[in-house]
C-alpha positions in Angstrom: -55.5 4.6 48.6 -56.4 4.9 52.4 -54.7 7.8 53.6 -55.4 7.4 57.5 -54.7 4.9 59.6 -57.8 2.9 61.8 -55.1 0.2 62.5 -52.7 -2.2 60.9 -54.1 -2.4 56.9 -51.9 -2.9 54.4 -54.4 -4.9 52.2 -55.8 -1.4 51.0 -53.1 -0.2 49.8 -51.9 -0.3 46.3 -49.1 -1.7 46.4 -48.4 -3.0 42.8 -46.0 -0.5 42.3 -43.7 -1.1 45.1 -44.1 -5.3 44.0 -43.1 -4.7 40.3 -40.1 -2.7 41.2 -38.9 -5.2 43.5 -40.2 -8.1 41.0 -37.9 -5.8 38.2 -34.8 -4.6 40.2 -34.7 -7.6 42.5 -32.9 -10.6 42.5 -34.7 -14.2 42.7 -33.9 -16.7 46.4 -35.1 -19.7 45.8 -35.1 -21.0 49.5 -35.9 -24.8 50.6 -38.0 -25.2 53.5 -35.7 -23.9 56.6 -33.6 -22.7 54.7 -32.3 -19.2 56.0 -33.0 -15.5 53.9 -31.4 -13.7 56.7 -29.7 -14.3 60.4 -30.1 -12.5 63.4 -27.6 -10.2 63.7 -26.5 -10.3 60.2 -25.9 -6.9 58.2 -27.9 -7.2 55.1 -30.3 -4.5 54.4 -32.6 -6.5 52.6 -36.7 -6.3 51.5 -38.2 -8.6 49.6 -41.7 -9.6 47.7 -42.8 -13.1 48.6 -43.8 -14.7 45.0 -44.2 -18.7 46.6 -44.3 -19.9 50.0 -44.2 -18.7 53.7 -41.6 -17.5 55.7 -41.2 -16.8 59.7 -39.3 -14.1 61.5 -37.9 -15.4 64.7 -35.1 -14.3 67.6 -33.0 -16.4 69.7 -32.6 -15.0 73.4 -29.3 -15.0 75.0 -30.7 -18.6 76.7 -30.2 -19.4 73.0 -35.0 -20.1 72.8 -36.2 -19.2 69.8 -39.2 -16.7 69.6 -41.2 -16.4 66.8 -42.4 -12.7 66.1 -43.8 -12.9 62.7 -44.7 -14.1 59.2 -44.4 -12.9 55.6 -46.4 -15.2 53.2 -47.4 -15.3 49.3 -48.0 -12.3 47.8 -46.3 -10.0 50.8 -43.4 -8.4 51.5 -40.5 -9.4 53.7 -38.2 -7.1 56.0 -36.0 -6.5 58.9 -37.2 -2.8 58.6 -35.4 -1.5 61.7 -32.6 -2.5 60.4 -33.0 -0.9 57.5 -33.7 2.2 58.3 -31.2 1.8 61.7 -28.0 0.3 59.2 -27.5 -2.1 62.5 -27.1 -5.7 62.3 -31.1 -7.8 61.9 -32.4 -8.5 65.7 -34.5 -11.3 63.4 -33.5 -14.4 61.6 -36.3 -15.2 58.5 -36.5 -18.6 57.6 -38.7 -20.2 54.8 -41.2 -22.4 56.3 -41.8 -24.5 52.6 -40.6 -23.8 49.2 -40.4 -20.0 48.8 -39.4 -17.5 46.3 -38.3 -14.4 47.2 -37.3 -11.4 44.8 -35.0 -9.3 47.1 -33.5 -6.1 46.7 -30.6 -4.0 49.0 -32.5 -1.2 51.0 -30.6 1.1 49.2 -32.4 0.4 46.3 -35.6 1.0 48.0 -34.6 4.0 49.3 -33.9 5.5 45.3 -37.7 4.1 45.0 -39.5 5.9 47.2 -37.0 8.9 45.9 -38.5 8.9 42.4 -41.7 10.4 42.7 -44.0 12.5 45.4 -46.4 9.7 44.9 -43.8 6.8 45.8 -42.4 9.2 48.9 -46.4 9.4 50.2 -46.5 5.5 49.7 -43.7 5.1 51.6 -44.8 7.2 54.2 -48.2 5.6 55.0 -46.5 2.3 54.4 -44.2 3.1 57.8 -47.1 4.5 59.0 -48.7 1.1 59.1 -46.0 -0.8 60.0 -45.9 1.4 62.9 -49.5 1.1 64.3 -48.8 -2.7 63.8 -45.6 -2.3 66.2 -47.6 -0.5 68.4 -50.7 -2.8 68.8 -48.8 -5.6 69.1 -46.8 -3.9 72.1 -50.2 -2.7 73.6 -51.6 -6.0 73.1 -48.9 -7.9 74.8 -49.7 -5.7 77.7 -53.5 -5.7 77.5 -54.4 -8.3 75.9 -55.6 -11.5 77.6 -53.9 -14.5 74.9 -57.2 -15.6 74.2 -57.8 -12.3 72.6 -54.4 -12.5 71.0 -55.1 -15.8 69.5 -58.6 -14.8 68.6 -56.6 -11.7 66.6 -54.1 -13.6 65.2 -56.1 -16.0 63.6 -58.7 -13.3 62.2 -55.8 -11.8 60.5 -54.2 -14.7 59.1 -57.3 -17.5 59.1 -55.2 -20.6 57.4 -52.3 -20.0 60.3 -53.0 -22.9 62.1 -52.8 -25.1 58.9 -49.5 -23.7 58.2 -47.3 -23.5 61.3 -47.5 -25.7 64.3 -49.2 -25.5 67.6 -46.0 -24.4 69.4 -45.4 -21.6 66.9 -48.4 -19.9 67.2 -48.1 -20.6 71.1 -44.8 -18.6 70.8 -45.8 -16.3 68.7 -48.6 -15.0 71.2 -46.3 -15.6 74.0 -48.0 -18.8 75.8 -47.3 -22.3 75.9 -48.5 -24.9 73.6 -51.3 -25.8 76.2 -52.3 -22.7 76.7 -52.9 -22.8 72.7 -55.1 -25.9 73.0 -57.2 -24.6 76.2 -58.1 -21.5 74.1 -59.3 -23.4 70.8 -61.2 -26.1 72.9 -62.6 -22.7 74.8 -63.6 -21.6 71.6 -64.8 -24.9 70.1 -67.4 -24.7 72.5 -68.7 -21.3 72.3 -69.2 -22.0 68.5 
């Protein structure tokens, strides 16, 4: 298991153990496409494992636009972590994008978890850890990053994004307008 942290990498962690107790202790949504796990501003303390589908997180501003700020897809895990750890109504909504299945389990029953062992407690840690640096580049980036670059890192870490979500999702999610989007892949089109 990688025990230091370059940047946001979950994919080399092993974490089977975290799945099956989730998979075991959790109980199944089965969501329809746009069909709602969790509101903004609601109080469940809930994590999931994402069995089937795609989901994305997004926040309405008090103009009542809708902002996408993530994704959880097959095979991942699913989360308002702050307000799990804060016990403060979700700043996010998570909708299914398709068909999804979603084993979910209260926080609480997280917590009891990453309780049980030393191992499970040093999981958990570099699992925040992560989740952290993530956070954290995608607040530097949103600074310092041109959205060409954004988009450019976007799609190296999720590669079949575009065939998934449309245009003026991944516009919001890198915090430009659907034009924008489609000057940057023609850009692109052209360098390769």
């Amino acid at each position: 298991m990688k025990d230091r942290i370059d940047e946001y990498d979950m994919s080399s962690l092993n974490l089977s153990p975290l799945k099956e107790y989730i998979m075991d202790n959790g109980t199944i949504k089965q969501l329809k496409a746009k069909e709602f796990l969790l509101h903004q501003n609601d109080t469940d303390r809930l994590v999931g494992f994402v069995a089937e589908g795609a989901l994305r997180h997004t926040r309405c501003d008090e103009s009542g636009k809708e902002h996408i700020v993530g994704y959880s897809f097959k095979d991942g895990f699913v989360a308002e972590y702050s307000s799990c750890l804060c016990g403060r109504p979700s700043l996010i909504s998570v909708q299914a994008i398709k068909k999804s299945v979603v084993y979910v389990i209260k926080y609480e029953e997280l917590e009891k978890f990453w309780n049980s062992s030393p191992e499970k407690q040093r999981l958990g840690r570099i699992v925040a850890e992560q989740l952290f640096v993530m956070a954290y580049k995608r607040l530097i980036d949103s600074y310092c990053a041109t959205p060409e670059e954004r988009y450019i890192d976007l799609m190296k870490n999720i590669p079949n994004l575009k065939e998934s979500v449309p245009l003026k999702e991944i516009a919001s999610f890198i915090g430009v307008t659907p034009e924008t989007v489609s000057v940057i892949r023609k850009k692109l089109l052209k360098k390769s």
